[in-house]
VOBA-1610 file (N, C-alpha, C; in pm, whole numbers, padded with zeros to 5 digits, always signed):
BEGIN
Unk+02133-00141+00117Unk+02115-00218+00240Unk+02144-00365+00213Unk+02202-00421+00335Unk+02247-00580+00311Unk+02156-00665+00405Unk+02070-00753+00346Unk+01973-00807+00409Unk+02039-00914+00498Unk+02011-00919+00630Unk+02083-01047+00676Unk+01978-01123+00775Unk+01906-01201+00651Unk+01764-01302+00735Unk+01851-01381+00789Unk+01748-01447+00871Unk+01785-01552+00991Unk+01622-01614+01036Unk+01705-01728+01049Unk+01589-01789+01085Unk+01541-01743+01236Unk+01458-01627+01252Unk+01394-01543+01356Unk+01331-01426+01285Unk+01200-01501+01318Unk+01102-01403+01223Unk+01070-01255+01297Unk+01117-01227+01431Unk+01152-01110+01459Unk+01242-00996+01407Unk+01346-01098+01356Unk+01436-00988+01319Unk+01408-00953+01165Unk+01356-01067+01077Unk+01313-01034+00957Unk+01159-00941+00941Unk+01153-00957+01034Unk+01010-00871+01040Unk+01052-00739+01069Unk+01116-00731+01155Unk+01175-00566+01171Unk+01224-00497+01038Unk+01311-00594+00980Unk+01418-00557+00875Unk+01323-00503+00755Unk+01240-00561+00748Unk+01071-00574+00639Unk+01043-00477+00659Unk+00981-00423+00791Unk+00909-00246+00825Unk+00989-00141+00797Unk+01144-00146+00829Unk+01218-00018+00783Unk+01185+00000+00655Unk+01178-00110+00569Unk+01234-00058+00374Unk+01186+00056+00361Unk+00992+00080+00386Unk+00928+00204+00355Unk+00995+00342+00397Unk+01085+00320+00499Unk+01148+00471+00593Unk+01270+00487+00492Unk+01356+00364+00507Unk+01464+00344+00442Unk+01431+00425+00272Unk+01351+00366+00203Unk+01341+00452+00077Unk+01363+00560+00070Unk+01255+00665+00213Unk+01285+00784+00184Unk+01447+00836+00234Unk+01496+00806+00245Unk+01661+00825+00258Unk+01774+00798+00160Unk+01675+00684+00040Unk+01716+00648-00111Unk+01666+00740-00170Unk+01564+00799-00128Unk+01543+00894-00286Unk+01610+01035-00216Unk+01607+01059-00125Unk+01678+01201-00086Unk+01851+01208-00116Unk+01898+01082-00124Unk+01991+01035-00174Unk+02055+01054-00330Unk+01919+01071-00405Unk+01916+01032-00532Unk+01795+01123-00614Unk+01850+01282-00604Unk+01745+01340-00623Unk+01700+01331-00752Unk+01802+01232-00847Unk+01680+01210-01012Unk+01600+01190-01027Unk+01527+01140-00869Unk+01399+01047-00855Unk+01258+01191-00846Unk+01332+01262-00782Unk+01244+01373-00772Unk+01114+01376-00876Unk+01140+01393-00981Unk+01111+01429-01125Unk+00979+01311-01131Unk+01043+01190-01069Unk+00937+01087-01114Unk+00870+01023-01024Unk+00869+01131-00921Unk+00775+01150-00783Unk+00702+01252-00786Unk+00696+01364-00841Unk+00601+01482-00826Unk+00482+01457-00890Unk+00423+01366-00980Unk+00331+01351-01044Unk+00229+01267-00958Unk+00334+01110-00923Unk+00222+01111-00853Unk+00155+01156-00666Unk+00298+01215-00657Unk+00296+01302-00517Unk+00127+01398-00529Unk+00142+01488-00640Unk+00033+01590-00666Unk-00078+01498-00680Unk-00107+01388-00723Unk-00216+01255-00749Unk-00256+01284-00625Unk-00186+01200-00484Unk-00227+01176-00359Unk-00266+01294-00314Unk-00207+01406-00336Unk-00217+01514-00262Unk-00355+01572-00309Unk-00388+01543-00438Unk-00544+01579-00440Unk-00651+01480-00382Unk-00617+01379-00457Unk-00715+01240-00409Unk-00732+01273-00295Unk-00636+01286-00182Unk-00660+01218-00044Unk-00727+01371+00007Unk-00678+01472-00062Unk-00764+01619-00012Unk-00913+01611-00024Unk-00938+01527-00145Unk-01072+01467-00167Unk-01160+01452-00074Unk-01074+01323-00063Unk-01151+01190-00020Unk-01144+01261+00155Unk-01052+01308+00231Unk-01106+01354+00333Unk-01205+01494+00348Unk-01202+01566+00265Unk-01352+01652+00214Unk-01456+01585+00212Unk-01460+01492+00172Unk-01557+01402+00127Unk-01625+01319+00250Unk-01510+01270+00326Unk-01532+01206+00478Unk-01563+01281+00556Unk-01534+01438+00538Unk-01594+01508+00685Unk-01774+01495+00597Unk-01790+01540+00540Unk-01886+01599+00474Unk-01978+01456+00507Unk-01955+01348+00455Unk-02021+01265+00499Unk-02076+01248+00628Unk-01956+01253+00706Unk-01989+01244+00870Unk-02087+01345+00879Unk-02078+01476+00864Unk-02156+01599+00950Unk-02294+01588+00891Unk-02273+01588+00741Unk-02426+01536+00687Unk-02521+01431+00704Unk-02445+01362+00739Unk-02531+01181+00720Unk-02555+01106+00822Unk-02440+01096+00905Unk-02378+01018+01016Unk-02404+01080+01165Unk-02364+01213+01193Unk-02453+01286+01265Unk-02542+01344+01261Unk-02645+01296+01163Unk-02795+01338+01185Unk-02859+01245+01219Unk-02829+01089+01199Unk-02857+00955+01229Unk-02813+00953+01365Unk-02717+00982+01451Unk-02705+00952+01590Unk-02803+00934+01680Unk-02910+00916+01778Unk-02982+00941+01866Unk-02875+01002+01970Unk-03001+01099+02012Unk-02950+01200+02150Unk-03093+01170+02232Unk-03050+01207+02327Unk-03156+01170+02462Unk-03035+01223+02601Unk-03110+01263+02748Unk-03064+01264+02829Unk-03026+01188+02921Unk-03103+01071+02915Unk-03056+00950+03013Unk-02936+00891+02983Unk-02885+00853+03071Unk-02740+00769+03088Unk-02742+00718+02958Unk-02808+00583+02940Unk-02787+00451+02837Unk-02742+00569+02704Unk-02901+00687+02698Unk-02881+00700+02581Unk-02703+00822+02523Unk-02643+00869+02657Unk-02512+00890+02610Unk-02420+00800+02621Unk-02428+00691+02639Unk-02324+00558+02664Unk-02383+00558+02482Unk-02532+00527+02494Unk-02517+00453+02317Unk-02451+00563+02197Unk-02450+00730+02253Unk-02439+00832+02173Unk-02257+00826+02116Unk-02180+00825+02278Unk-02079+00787+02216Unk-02031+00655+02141Unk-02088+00541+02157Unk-02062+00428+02117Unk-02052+00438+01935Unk-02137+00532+01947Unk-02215+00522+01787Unk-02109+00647+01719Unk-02064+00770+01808Unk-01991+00814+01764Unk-01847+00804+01722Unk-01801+00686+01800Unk-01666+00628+01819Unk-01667+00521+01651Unk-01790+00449+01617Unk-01772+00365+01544Unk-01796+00456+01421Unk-01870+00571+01419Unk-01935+00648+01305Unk-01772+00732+01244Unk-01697+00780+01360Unk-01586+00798+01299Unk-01438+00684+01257Unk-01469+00573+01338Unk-01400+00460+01260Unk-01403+00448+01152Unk-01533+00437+01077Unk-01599+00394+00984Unk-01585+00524+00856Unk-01555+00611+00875Unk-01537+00760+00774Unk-01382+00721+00769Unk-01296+00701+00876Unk-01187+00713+00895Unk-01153+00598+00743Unk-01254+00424+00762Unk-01230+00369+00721Unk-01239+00391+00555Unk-01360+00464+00539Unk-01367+00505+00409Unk-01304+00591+00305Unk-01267+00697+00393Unk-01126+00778+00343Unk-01023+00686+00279Unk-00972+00616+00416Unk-00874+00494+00362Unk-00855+00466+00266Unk-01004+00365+00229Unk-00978+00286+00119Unk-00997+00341+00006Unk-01065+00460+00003Unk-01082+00599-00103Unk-00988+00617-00129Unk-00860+00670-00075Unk-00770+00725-00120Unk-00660+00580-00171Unk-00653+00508-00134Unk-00608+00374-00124Unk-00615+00338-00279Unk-00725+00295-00269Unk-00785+00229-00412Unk-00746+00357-00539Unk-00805+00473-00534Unk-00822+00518-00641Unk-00696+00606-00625Unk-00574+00610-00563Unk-00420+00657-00610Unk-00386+00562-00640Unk-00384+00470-00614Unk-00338+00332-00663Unk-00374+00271-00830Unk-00429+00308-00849Unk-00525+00301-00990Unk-00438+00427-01074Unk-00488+00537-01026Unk-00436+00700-01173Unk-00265+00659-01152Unk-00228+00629-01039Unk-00084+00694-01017Unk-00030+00571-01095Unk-00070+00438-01099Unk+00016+00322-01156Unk+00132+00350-01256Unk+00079+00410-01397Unk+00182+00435-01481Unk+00286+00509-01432Unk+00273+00606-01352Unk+00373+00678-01322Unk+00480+00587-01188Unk+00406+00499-01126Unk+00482+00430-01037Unk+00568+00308-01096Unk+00529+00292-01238Unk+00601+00214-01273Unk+00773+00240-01298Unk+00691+00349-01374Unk+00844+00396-01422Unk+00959+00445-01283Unk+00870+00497-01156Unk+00989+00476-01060Unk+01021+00394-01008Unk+00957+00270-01027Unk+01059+00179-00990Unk+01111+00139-01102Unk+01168+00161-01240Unk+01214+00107-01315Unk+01371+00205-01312Unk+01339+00314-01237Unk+01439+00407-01220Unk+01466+00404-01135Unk+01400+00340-01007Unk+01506+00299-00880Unk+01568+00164-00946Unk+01544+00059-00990Unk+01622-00039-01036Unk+01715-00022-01101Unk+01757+00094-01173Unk+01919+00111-01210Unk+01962+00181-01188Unk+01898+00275-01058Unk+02028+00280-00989Unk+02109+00167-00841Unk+01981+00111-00819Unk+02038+00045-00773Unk+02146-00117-00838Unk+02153-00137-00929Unk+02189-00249-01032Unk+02287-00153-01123Unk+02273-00028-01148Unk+02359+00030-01235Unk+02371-00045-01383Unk+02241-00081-01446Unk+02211-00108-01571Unk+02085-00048-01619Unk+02072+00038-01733Unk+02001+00158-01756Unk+01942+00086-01871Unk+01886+00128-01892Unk+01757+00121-01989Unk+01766+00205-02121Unk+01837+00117-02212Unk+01871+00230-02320Unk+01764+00288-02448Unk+01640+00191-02419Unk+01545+00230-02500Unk+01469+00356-02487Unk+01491+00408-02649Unk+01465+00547-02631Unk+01317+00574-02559Unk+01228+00669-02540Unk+01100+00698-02459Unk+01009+00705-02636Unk+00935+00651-02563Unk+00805+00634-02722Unk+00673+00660-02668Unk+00631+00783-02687Unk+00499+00796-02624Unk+00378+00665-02614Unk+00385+00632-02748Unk+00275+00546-02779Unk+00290+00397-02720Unk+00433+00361-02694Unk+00436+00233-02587Unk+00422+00311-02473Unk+00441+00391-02367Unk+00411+00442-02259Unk+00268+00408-02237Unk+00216+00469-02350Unk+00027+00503-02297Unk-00007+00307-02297Unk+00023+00242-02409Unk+00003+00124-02440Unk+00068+00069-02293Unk+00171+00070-02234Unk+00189+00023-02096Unk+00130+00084-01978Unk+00092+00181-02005Unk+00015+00294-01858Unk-00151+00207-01924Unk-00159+00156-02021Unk-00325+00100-01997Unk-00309-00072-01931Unk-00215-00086-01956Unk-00224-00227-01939Unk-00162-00262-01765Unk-00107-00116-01718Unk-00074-00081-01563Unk-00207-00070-01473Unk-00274+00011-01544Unk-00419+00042-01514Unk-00501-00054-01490Unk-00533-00183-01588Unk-00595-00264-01629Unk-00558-00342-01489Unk-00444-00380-01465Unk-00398-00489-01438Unk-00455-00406-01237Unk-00399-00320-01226Unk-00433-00258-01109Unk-00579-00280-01062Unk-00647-00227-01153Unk-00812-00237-01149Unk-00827-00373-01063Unk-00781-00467-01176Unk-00794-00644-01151Unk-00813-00647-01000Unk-00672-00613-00930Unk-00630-00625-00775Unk-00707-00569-00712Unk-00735-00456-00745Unk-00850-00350-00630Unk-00984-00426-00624Unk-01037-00475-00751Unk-01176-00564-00756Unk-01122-00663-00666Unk-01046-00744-00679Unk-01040-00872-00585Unk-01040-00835-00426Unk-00944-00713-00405Unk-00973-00672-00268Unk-01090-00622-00190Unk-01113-00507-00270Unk-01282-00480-00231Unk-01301-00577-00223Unk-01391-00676-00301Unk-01482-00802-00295Unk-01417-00883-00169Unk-01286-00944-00165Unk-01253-00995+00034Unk-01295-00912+00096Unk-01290-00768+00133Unk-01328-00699+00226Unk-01478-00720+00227Unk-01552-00694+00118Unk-01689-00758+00158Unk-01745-00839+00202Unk-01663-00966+00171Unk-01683-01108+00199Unk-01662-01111+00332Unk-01554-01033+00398Unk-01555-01063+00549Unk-01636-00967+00630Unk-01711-00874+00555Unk-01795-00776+00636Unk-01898-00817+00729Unk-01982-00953+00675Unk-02077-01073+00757Unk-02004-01066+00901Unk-01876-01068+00972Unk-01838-01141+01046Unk-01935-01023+01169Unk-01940-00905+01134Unk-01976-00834+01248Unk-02124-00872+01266Unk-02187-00919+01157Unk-02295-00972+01219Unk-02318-01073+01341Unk-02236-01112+01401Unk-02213-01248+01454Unk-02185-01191+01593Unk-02212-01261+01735Unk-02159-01197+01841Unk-02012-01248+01872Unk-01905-01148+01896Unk-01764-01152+01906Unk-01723-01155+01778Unk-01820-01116+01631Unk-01757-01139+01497Unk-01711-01021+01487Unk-01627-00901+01553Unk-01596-00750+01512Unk-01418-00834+01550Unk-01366-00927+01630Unk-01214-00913+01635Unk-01188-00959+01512Unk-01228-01089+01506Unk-01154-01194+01400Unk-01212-01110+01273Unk-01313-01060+01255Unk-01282-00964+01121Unk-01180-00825+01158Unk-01130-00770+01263Unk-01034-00678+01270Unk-00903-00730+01230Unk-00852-00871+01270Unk-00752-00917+01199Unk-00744-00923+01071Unk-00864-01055+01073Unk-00837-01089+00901Unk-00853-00932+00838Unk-00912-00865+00840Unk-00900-00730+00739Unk-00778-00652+00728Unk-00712-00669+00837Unk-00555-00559+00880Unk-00473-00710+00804Unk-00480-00815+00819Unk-00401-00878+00733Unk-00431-00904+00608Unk-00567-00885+00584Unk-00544-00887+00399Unk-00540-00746+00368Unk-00538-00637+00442Unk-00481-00529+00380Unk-00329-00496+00400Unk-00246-00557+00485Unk-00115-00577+00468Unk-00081-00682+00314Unk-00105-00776+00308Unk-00093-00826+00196Unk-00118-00752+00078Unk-00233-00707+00034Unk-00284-00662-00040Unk-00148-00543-00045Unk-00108-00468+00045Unk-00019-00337+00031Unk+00123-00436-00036Unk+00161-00545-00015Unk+00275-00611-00033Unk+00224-00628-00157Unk+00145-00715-00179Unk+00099-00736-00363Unk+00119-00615-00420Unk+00057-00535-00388Unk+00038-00388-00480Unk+00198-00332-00537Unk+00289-00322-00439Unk+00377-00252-00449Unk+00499-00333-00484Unk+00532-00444-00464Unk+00610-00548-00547Unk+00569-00560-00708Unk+00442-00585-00725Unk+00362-00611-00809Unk+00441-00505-00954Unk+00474-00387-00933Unk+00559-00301-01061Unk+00669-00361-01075Unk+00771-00458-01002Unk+00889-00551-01038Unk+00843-00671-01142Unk+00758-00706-01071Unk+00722-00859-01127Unk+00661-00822-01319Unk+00570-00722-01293Unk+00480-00649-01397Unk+00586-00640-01516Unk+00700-00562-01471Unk+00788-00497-01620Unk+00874-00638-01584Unk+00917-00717-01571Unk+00976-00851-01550Unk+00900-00960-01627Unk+00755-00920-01649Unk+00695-01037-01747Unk+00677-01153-01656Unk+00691-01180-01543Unk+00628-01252-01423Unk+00507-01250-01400Unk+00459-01414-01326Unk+00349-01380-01317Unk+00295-01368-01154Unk+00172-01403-01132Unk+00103-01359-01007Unk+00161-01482-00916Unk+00176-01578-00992Unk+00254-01713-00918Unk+00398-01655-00861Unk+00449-01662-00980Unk+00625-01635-00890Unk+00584-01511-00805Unk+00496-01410-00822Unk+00529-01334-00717Unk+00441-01373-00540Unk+00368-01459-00590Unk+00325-01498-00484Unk+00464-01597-00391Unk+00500-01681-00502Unk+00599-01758-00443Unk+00715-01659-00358Unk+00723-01552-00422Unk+00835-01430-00373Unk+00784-01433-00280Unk+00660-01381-00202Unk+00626-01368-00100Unk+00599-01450+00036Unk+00550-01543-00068Unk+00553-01631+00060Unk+00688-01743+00096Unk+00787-01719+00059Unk+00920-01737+00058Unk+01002-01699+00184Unk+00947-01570+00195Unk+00978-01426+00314Unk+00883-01426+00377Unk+00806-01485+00461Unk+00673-01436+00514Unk+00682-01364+00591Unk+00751-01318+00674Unk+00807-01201+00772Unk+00855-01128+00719Unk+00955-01145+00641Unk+01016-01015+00575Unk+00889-00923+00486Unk+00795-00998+00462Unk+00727-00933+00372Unk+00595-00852+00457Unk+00570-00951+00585Unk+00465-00909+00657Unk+00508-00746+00746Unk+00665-00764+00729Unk+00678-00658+00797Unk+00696-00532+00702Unk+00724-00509+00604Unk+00727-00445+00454Unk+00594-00416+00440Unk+00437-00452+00444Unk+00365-00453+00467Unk+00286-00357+00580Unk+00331-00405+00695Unk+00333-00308+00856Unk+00346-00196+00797Unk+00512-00168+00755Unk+00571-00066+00733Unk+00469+00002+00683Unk+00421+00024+00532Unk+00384+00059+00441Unk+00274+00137+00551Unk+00169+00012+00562Unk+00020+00052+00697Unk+00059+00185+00767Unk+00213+00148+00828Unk+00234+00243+00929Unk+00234+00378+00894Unk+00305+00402+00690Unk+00339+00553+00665Unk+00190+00576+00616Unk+00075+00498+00642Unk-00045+00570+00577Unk-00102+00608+00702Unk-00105+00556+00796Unk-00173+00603+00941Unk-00108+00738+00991Unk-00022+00797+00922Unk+00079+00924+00956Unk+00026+01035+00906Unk-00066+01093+00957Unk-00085+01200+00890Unk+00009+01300+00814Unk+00009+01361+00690Unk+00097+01459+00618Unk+00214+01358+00547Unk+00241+01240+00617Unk+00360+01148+00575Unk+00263+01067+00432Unk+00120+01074+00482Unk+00044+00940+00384Unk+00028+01004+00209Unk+00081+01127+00186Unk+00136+01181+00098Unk+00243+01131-00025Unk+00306+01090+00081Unk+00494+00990+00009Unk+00406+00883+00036Unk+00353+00828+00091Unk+00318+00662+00104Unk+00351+00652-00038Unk+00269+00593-00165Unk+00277+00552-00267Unk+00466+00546-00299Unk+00502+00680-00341Unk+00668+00651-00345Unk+00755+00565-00272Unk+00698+00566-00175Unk+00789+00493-00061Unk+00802+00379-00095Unk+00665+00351-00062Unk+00618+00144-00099Unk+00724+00141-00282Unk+00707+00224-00322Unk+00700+00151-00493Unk+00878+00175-00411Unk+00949+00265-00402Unk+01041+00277-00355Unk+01123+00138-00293Unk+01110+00128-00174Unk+01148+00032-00083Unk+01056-00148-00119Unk+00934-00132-00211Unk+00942-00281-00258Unk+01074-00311-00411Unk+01087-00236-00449Unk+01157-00224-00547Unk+01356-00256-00452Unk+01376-00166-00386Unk+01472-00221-00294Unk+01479-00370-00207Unk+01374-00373-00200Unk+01347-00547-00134Unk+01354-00623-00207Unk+01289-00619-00371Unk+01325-00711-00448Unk+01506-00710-00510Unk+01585-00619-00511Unk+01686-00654-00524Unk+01772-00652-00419Unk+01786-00620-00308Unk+01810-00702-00203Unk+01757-00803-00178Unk+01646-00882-00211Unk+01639-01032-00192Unk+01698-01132-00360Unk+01689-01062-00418Unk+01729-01127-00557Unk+01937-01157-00513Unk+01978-01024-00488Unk+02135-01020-00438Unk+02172-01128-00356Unk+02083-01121-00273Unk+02126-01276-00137Unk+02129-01391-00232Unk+01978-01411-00292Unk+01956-01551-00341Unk+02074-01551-00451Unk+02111-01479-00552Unk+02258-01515-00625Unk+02367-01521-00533Unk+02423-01431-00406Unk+02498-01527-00305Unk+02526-01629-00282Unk+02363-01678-00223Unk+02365-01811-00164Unk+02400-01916-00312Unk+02343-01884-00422Unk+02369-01985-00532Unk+02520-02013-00587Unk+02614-01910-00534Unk+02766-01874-00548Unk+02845-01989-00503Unk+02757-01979-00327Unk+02849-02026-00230Unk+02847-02162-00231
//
């Protein structure tokens, strides 16, 4: 794909949300990738079998035994109220269940696909032979480094949890949370370029906020293939997929522009 920003953060924002779709049309493209998608495909596919086992089970056990029932009006206005937020709130926990902890086991293995989408897209291969013992030595320090990010996120999400205490504090924490979890999805999944690049959290911040549309919408995207039921499966591939395509489609322009 040939990126063509413009100063109209509409159109770079659009261009941003395809990458995640766009990937899957790169790797169906490119079935070598197969091989270094099934591992952590089977990851999500248990985790998230989990973690929504886990969310019904919560709900039916916990959450609807806590409801109040009564026959008067108020008390089925308050019954659904409580039921509407009781399944928000499972919905929300699943989420970040499956979120956080595929994001964590699957790392090592996401590294290496994007190190194998990067040549094919660049067509410069990696001639160092495979050495178990640097693998594990890089799958801990993938791990490590992952952990780092998930602690910092949890802990914002906590930090903004106060806001619902407050009257009208449930919007402005619905934003800020959908935007530091767009970010957070942009960090995460760029984050395997920068990682085997020996970069740090700076330049990739600078990457990002460079593109702020392009990235916010890369971001969307990502949100969008986890809200998909049966699709939130490939999520992980995708993102590592299509951030890995974004960074060399934005690296390609910027040597362009330095040409011209």
């Amino acid at each position: 794909m040939t990126l063509n920003l413009k100063n109209n953060p509409v159109s770079n924002f659009s261009q941003g949300f395809l990458y995640p779709f766009r990937a899957g049309k790169f790797i169906k493209g490119h079935p070598v990738l197969f091989k270094y998608i099934i591992v952590p495909f089977l990851i999500n596919f248990v985790i998230l079998s989990v973690a929504v086992f886990w969310g019904l089970s919560f709900f039916n056990s916990v959450v609807v035994h806590y409801i109040p029932q009564g026959d008067a009006w108020y008390w089925v206005i308050l019954s659904y109220f409580l039921w509407t937020v009781a399944i928000l709130m499972t919905m929300v926990l699943v989420f970040f269940g499956f979120t956080v902890t595929g994001a964590i086991i699957s790392s090592p293995f996401n590294d290496i696909l994007s190190e194998k989408t990067e040549e094919l897209l660049t067509g410069i291969h990696n001639e160092e032979p495979f050495v178990f013992k640097v693998f594990l030595r890089d799958a801990m320090h993938t791990v490590m480094d992952e952990s780092k990010k998930i602690i910092i996120f949890v802990a914002l999400m906590a930090f903004l949890l106060p806001l619902n205490l407050f009257p009208g504090g449930s919007l402005p924490y619905s934003i800020l949370s959908v935007l530091l979890t767009i970010f957070f999805l942009v960090v995460e999944y760029t984050g395997y370029v920068f990682y085997r690049k020996h970069l740090t959290f700076r330049d990739q911040r600078n990457f990002i906020y460079s593109q702020k549309f392009l990235m916010l919408g890369f971001g969307t995207g990502v949100m969008g293939v986890l809200a998909v039921p049966f699709l939130q499966f490939f999520c992980i591939p995708l993102g590592v997929v299509g951030a890995t395509q974004l960074w060399h489609d934005l690296s390609g322009l910027k040597k362009i522009k330095q040409d011209e």
